[in-house]
C-alpha positions in Angstrom: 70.9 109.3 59.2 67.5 109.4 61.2 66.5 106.7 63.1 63.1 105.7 61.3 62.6 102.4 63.7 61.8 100.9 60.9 64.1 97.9 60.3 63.3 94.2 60.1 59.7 95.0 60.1 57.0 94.2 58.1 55.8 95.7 55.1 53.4 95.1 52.3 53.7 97.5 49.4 50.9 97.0 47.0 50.8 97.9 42.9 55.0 97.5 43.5 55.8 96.6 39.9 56.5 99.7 38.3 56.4 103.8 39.2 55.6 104.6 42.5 54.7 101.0 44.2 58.4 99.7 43.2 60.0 103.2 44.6 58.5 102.3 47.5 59.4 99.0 48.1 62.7 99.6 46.8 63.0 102.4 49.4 61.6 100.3 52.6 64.1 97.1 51.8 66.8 99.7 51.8 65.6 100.9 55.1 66.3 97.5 56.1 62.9 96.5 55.9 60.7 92.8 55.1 58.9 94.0 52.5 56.3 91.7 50.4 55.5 93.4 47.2 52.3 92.5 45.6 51.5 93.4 42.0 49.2 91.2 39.2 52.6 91.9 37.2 56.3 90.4 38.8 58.0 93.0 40.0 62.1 92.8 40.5 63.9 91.8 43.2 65.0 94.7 44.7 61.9 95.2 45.7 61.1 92.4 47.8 59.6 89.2 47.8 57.2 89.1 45.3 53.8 87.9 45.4 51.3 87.6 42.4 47.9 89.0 44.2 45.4 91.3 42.5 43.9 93.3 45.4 40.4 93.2 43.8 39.7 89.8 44.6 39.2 89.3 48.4 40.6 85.5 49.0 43.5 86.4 46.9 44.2 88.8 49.2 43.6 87.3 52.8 45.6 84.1 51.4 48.5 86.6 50.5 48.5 88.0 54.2 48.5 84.2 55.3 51.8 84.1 53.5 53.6 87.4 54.8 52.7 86.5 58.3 54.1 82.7 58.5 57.0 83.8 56.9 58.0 86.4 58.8 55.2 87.4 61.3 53.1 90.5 62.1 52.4 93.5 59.6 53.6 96.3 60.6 53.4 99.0 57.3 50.7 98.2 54.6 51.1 100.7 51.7 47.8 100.5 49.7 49.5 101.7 46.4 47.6 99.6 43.8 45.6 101.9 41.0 44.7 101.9 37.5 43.0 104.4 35.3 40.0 103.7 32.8 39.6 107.3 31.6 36.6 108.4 29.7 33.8 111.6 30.0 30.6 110.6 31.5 29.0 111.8 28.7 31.1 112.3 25.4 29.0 115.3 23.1 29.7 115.8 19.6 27.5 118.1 16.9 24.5 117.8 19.6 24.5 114.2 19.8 25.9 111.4 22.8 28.7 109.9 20.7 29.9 108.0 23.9 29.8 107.6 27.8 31.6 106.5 30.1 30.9 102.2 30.6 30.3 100.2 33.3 33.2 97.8 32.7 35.5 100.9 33.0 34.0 102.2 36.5 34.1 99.2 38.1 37.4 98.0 36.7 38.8 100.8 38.9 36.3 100.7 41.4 37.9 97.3 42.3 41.5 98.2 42.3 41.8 101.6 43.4 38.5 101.4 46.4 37.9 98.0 47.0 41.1 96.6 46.7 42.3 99.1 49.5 39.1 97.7 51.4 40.6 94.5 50.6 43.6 94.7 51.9 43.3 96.6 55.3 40.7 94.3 56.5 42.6 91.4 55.7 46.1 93.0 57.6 44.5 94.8 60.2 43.9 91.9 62.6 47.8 91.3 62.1 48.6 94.4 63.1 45.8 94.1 66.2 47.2 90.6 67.1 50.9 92.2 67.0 50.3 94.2 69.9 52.7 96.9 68.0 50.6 99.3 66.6 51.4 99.7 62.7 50.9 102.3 59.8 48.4 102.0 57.0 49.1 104.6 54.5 46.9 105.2 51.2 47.0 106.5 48.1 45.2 109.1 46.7 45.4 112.2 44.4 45.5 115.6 44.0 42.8 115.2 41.2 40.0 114.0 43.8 40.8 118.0 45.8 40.4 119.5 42.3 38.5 117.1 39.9 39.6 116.3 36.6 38.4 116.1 33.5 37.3 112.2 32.1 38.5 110.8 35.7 35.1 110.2 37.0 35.6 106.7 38.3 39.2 107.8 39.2 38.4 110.6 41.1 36.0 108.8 43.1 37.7 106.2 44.1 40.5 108.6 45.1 38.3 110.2 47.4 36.8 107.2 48.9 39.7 106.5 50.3 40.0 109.4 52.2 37.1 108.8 53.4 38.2 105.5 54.2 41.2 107.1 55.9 39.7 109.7 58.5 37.5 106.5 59.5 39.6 103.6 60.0 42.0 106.3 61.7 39.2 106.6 64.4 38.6 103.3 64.9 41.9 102.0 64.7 43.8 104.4 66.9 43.0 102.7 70.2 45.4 99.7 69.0 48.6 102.1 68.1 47.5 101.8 64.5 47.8 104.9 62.2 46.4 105.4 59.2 47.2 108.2 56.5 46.9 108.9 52.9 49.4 110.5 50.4 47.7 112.5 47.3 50.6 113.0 45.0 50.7 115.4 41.9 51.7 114.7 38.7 54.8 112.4 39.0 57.0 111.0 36.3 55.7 107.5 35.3 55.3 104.8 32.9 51.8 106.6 32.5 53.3 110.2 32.3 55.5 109.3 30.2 53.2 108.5 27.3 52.0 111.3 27.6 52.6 114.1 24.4 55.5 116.4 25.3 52.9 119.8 25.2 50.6 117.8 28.0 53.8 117.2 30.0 55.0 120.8 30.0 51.7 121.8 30.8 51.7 119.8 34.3 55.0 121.6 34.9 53.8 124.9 34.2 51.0 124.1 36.9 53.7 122.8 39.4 55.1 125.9 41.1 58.2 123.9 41.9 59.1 123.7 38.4 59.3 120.1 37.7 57.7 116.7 37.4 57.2 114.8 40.6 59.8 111.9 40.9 58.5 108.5 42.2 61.4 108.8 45.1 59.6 111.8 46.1 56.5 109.9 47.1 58.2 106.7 48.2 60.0 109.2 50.4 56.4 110.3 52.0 55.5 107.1 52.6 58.4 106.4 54.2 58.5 109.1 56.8 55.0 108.8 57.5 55.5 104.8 58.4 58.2 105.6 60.4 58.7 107.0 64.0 59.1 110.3 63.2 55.8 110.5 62.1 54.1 108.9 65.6 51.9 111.9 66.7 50.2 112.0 63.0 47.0 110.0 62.1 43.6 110.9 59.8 45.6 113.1 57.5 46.0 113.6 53.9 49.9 114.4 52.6 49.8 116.2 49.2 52.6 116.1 47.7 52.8 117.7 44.3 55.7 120.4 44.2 52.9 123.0 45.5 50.0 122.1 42.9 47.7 125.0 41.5 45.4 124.4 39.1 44.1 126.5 37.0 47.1 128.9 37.1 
Protein backbone atom coordinates (compact mmCIF):
# COMPACT_ATOMS: atom_id res chain seq x y z
CA UNK A 1 0.00 0.00 0.00
CA UNK A 2 1.24 3.73 -0.46
CA UNK A 3 2.12 5.67 2.20
CA UNK A 4 -0.50 8.73 1.82
CA UNK A 5 0.65 10.46 5.32
CA UNK A 6 -2.56 10.78 5.78
CA UNK A 7 -3.61 9.07 9.07
CA UNK A 8 -5.02 10.57 12.24
CA UNK A 9 -5.43 13.87 10.49
CA UNK A 10 -7.98 16.05 10.09
CA UNK A 11 -10.52 16.14 7.60
CA UNK A 12 -13.85 17.87 6.83
CA UNK A 13 -15.79 16.44 3.99
CA UNK A 14 -18.70 18.58 3.10
CA UNK A 15 -22.26 17.45 1.24
CA UNK A 16 -21.09 13.77 2.84
CA UNK A 17 -24.55 12.34 3.02
CA UNK A 18 -25.00 10.60 -0.10
CA UNK A 19 -22.96 10.03 -3.65
CA UNK A 20 -19.82 11.45 -3.84
CA UNK A 21 -19.41 13.43 -0.32
CA UNK A 22 -20.12 9.96 1.63
CA UNK A 23 -17.47 8.06 -0.84
CA UNK A 24 -15.27 10.42 0.27
CA UNK A 25 -15.53 10.40 3.80
CA UNK A 26 -15.96 6.82 3.85
CA UNK A 27 -12.68 6.60 1.89
CA UNK A 28 -10.56 9.13 4.22
CA UNK A 29 -11.75 7.23 7.71
CA UNK A 30 -10.55 4.11 6.07
CA UNK A 31 -7.31 5.78 5.40
CA UNK A 32 -7.30 6.06 9.02
CA UNK A 33 -8.30 9.51 8.95
CA UNK A 34 -10.59 12.17 11.61
CA UNK A 35 -13.01 12.93 9.41
CA UNK A 36 -16.06 15.40 10.33
CA UNK A 37 -18.73 15.03 7.67
CA UNK A 38 -21.06 17.83 7.30
CA UNK A 39 -24.29 17.51 5.40
CA UNK A 40 -28.00 19.47 6.09
CA UNK A 41 -29.03 15.63 5.84
CA UNK A 42 -27.37 12.80 8.63
CA UNK A 43 -25.11 11.00 6.98
CA UNK A 44 -24.07 7.24 8.37
CA UNK A 45 -21.52 6.40 10.46
CA UNK A 46 -19.02 5.09 8.43
CA UNK A 47 -18.46 8.24 7.38
CA UNK A 48 -17.44 10.06 10.29
CA UNK A 49 -18.73 12.17 12.86
CA UNK A 50 -21.49 13.84 11.70
CA UNK A 51 -22.31 17.35 11.93
CA UNK A 52 -25.70 19.02 10.86
CA UNK A 53 -24.20 22.37 8.98
CA UNK A 54 -25.57 23.87 5.82
CA UNK A 55 -22.52 25.55 4.27
CA UNK A 56 -24.57 28.55 3.00
CA UNK A 57 -25.00 30.07 6.14
CA UNK A 58 -21.67 31.61 7.42
CA UNK A 59 -22.03 31.27 11.49
CA UNK A 60 -23.19 27.82 10.94
CA UNK A 61 -20.17 27.18 9.46
CA UNK A 62 -17.39 28.93 11.52
CA UNK A 63 -19.28 27.38 14.76
CA UNK A 64 -18.84 23.85 12.99
CA UNK A 65 -15.01 24.49 12.63
CA UNK A 66 -15.08 25.56 16.39
CA UNK A 67 -16.28 21.99 16.92
CA UNK A 68 -13.70 19.99 14.70
CA UNK A 69 -10.87 21.80 16.09
CA UNK A 70 -11.56 21.37 20.04
CA UNK A 71 -12.25 17.93 19.41
CA UNK A 72 -9.52 16.96 17.73
CA UNK A 73 -7.38 20.04 16.72
CA UNK A 74 -6.02 21.53 13.45
CA UNK A 75 -7.58 20.95 9.83
CA UNK A 76 -5.60 19.50 7.85
CA UNK A 77 -8.00 18.34 4.44
CA UNK A 78 -11.19 20.40 3.81
CA UNK A 79 -13.11 18.73 0.80
CA UNK A 80 -15.59 21.48 -0.32
CA UNK A 81 -18.05 18.79 -1.82
CA UNK A 82 -21.47 20.40 -1.02
CA UNK A 83 -23.77 21.08 -4.37
CA UNK A 84 -27.19 21.09 -5.49
CA UNK A 85 -28.75 21.68 -8.85
CA UNK A 86 -31.90 24.04 -9.63
CA UNK A 87 -32.01 23.34 -13.31
CA UNK A 88 -34.01 25.54 -15.70
CA UNK A 89 -33.18 27.56 -19.29
CA UNK A 90 -32.65 31.19 -18.84
CA UNK A 91 -35.19 31.80 -21.12
CA UNK A 92 -37.76 28.88 -21.86
CA UNK A 93 -39.43 29.70 -25.76
CA UNK A 94 -42.44 28.04 -26.93
CA UNK A 95 -44.66 28.95 -30.26
CA UNK A 96 -42.73 32.53 -30.20
CA UNK A 97 -43.63 33.35 -26.73
CA UNK A 98 -41.39 33.36 -23.04
CA UNK A 99 -43.38 30.53 -21.40
CA UNK A 100 -40.70 30.56 -18.54
CA UNK A 101 -37.22 31.69 -17.20
CA UNK A 102 -34.99 30.72 -15.07
CA UNK A 103 -35.94 32.40 -11.16
CA UNK A 104 -34.14 34.10 -8.84
CA UNK A 105 -34.95 31.69 -6.01
CA UNK A 106 -33.26 28.97 -8.17
CA UNK A 107 -29.92 30.94 -8.89
CA UNK A 108 -29.26 31.87 -5.71
CA UNK A 109 -30.39 28.63 -4.02
CA UNK A 110 -27.20 27.30 -5.76
CA UNK A 111 -25.33 30.26 -5.73
CA UNK A 112 -25.26 29.64 -1.92
CA UNK A 113 -24.33 26.03 -1.76
CA UNK A 114 -22.19 25.36 -4.54
CA UNK A 115 -20.05 29.27 -4.50
CA UNK A 116 -20.64 30.70 -1.33
CA UNK A 117 -20.78 27.84 0.68
CA UNK A 118 -17.16 26.87 -0.60
CA UNK A 119 -16.31 30.66 0.31
CA UNK A 120 -17.82 29.77 3.48
CA UNK A 121 -16.04 27.20 4.45
CA UNK A 122 -12.29 27.91 3.48
CA UNK A 123 -12.26 31.07 5.17
CA UNK A 124 -13.56 29.69 8.18
CA UNK A 125 -10.78 26.53 8.11
CA UNK A 126 -8.02 28.34 6.64
CA UNK A 127 -6.79 30.03 9.74
CA UNK A 128 -6.76 26.33 11.30
CA UNK A 129 -4.71 25.22 8.87
CA UNK A 130 -2.35 28.68 9.13
CA UNK A 131 -2.30 28.31 13.00
CA UNK A 132 -1.31 24.41 12.46
CA UNK A 133 1.92 25.34 11.13
CA UNK A 134 1.37 22.05 8.85
CA UNK A 135 0.36 23.17 5.66
CA UNK A 136 -3.00 21.33 4.60
CA UNK A 137 -5.02 20.56 1.35
CA UNK A 138 -8.20 22.33 0.22
CA UNK A 139 -9.66 20.52 -2.61
CA UNK A 140 -13.00 21.69 -4.60
CA UNK A 141 -15.46 20.54 -6.59
CA UNK A 142 -16.32 21.39 -9.83
CA UNK A 143 -17.44 19.92 -13.21
CA UNK A 144 -16.85 19.02 -16.43
CA UNK A 145 -20.02 21.02 -17.44
CA UNK A 146 -18.50 24.51 -16.47
CA UNK A 147 -15.28 23.43 -19.53
CA UNK A 148 -18.15 22.63 -21.82
CA UNK A 149 -21.46 24.35 -20.70
CA UNK A 150 -24.65 22.71 -20.49
CA UNK A 151 -27.75 23.11 -21.40
CA UNK A 152 -30.40 24.64 -18.44
CA UNK A 153 -27.30 24.68 -15.86
CA UNK A 154 -26.82 28.30 -15.91
CA UNK A 155 -26.57 28.89 -12.24
CA UNK A 156 -24.72 25.48 -12.05
CA UNK A 157 -22.31 26.16 -14.46
CA UNK A 158 -21.44 29.30 -12.89
CA UNK A 159 -20.91 28.44 -9.81
CA UNK A 160 -18.81 25.58 -10.96
CA UNK A 161 -16.55 27.80 -12.49
CA UNK A 162 -16.31 30.26 -9.81
CA UNK A 163 -14.70 28.01 -7.95
CA UNK A 164 -11.95 27.55 -10.09
CA UNK A 165 -11.56 30.70 -10.02
CA UNK A 166 -11.53 30.62 -6.51
CA UNK A 167 -8.98 27.78 -6.77
CA UNK A 168 -6.04 29.35 -8.95
CA UNK A 169 -6.41 32.32 -6.34
CA UNK A 170 -6.43 31.01 -2.93
CA UNK A 171 -3.65 28.59 -4.34
CA UNK A 172 -1.43 31.85 -4.75
CA UNK A 173 -2.16 33.29 -1.71
CA UNK A 174 -2.14 30.36 0.40
CA UNK A 175 0.95 28.58 -0.82
CA UNK A 176 3.40 30.48 1.40
CA UNK A 177 1.85 28.59 4.48
CA UNK A 178 2.29 24.77 2.93
CA UNK A 179 -1.42 25.02 1.98
CA UNK A 180 -2.52 23.59 -1.40
CA UNK A 181 -5.51 24.02 -2.98
CA UNK A 182 -7.04 22.00 -5.95
CA UNK A 183 -10.27 21.25 -7.62
CA UNK A 184 -11.68 17.98 -9.08
CA UNK A 185 -14.24 18.40 -12.09
CA UNK A 186 -15.81 15.04 -12.37
CA UNK A 187 -17.98 13.67 -15.36
CA UNK A 188 -21.03 12.12 -15.21
CA UNK A 189 -20.83 9.73 -12.14
CA UNK A 190 -23.46 7.25 -10.93
CA UNK A 191 -25.68 9.02 -8.30
CA UNK A 192 -28.79 9.29 -6.51
CA UNK A 193 -29.24 12.19 -9.25
CA UNK A 194 -28.08 9.94 -12.17
CA UNK A 195 -29.96 7.50 -11.25
CA UNK A 196 -33.26 9.24 -11.84
CA UNK A 197 -32.33 9.85 -14.73
CA UNK A 198 -34.44 7.90 -18.00
CA UNK A 199 -32.42 4.85 -19.12
CA UNK A 200 -31.92 6.63 -22.94
CA UNK A 201 -30.33 9.89 -21.02
CA UNK A 202 -27.99 7.42 -19.13
CA UNK A 203 -26.72 5.58 -22.16
CA UNK A 204 -26.32 8.68 -23.83
CA UNK A 205 -23.57 9.99 -21.08
CA UNK A 206 -21.91 6.60 -21.70
CA UNK A 207 -21.79 6.86 -25.26
CA UNK A 208 -20.03 10.36 -24.67
CA UNK A 209 -17.56 8.65 -22.01
CA UNK A 210 -14.77 7.06 -24.17
CA UNK A 211 -14.07 4.74 -21.21
CA UNK A 212 -17.30 3.11 -21.65
CA UNK A 213 -19.01 3.49 -18.48
CA UNK A 214 -20.57 5.67 -15.80
CA UNK A 215 -18.21 7.29 -13.41
CA UNK A 216 -18.34 5.56 -9.86
CA UNK A 217 -18.38 7.77 -6.73
CA UNK A 218 -15.02 5.68 -5.57
CA UNK A 219 -13.54 6.97 -8.56
CA UNK A 220 -13.71 10.57 -7.38
CA UNK A 221 -13.30 9.91 -3.72
CA UNK A 222 -10.18 8.20 -5.02
CA UNK A 223 -9.01 11.78 -6.59
CA UNK A 224 -9.57 13.47 -3.74
CA UNK A 225 -7.81 11.23 -1.87
CA UNK A 226 -4.50 11.20 -3.76
CA UNK A 227 -4.56 14.80 -4.22
CA UNK A 228 -4.78 15.35 -0.15
CA UNK A 229 -2.19 13.15 0.31
CA UNK A 230 1.70 13.20 0.05
CA UNK A 231 1.93 11.92 -3.14
CA UNK A 232 0.45 14.80 -4.43
CA UNK A 233 2.92 17.60 -2.61
CA UNK A 234 4.45 19.32 -5.73
CA UNK A 235 0.75 20.01 -7.09
CA UNK A 236 -1.30 23.17 -6.38
CA UNK A 237 -3.80 25.68 -8.68
CA UNK A 238 -4.88 22.76 -10.71
CA UNK A 239 -8.10 21.37 -11.95
CA UNK A 240 -8.38 17.17 -12.05
CA UNK A 241 -10.99 16.16 -14.55
CA UNK A 242 -11.99 13.11 -14.06
CA UNK A 243 -14.61 11.74 -16.38
CA UNK A 244 -13.42 8.49 -18.10
CA UNK A 245 -11.90 10.89 -20.95
CA UNK A 246 -15.16 13.11 -21.56
CA UNK A 247 -16.03 14.39 -25.23
CA UNK A 248 -18.83 16.13 -25.81
CA UNK A 249 -20.36 16.40 -28.65
CA UNK A 250 -19.06 13.04 -30.10
Amino acid sequence: MIETGLKNKVVIVTGAAAGIGRATAERFVAEGCKVATWDVNEAPESAGVFQKVNVADADAVEAAVTVVVERWGPVSVLVNNAGIVRDAQLVKYKDGEVVARMTDDKWDAVIGVNLKGVFNCTRAVVPSMIAGAAGGAILNASSVACLNGNFGQTNYVATKAGVIGMTKTWARELGRFGIRVNAVAPGFVKTEIINAMPEKVIQSMVAHTPMGRIGDTRDIAEAYLWLASDAAAWISGTVLSVDGGLVIGT
